[in-house]
N, C-alpha and C positions, 0 to 999 in steps of 0.2 A: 895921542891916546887919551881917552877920558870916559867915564863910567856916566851915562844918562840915567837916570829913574824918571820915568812918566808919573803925573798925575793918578792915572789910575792903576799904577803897580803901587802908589806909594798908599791908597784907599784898601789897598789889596793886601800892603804888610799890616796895615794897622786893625784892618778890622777882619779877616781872615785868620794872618797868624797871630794878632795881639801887641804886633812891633812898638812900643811906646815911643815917644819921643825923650834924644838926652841915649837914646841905646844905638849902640855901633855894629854895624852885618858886614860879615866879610864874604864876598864872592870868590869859590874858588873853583880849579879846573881838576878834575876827578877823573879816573879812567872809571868805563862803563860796561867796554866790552869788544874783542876783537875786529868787530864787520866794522860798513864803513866808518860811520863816525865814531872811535874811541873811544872819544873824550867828553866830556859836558861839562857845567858851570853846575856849582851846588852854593849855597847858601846857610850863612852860619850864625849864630849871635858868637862876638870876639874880641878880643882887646889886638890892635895893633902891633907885630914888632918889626915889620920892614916894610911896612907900606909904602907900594909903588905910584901907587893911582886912588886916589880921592876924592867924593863929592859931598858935598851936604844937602839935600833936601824935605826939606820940611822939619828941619831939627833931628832930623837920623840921619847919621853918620854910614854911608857905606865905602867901601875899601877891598883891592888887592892887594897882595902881599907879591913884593920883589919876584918872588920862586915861580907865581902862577900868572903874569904878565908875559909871558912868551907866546901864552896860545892866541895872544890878542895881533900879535906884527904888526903893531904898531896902528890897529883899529881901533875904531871908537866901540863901546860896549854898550847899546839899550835896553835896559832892564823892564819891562812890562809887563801887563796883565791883559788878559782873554781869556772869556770866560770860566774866572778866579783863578786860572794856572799862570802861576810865572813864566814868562818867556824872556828869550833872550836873543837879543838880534845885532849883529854887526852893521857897522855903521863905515 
């Protein structure tokens, strides 16, 4: 299990939401709404306190938490961008 960030998701925190480097995003899993899919992945600025899964790229620190690692089973997580919207895609 491990969290990717692309090149251009990472163009996408920085110059989109203003993401600085030296600042930590926590990825997490959110309910959305009864039909098929649930749940979704939201995106936070955070400080850690049981992170399960961690990357570093490009000097930003992204992370989940112990709690919201269950909706991955054990997949890989890639965080992206297309056209300017975060996407997220199992790996």
């Amino acid at each position: 299990m491990e969290l990717i960030v692309t090149p251009s998701a990472l163009s996408c925190f920085k110059g989109e939401w203003g993401i600085a480097d030296g600042e930590i995003i926590r990825v997490f899993v959110r309910y959305v709404s009864g039909g098929e899919t649930p749940f979704a992945f939201g995106i936070t600025r955070d400080t850690p306190h049981d992170a399960a899964v961690t990357t570093v790229a490009e000097m930003i620190t992204f992370y989940m938490e112990s709690k919201d690692v269950w909706f991955l089973e054990g997949k890989s997580l890639k965080i992206d961008c297309q056209d300017e919207d975060i996407v997220f895609h199992f790996a």
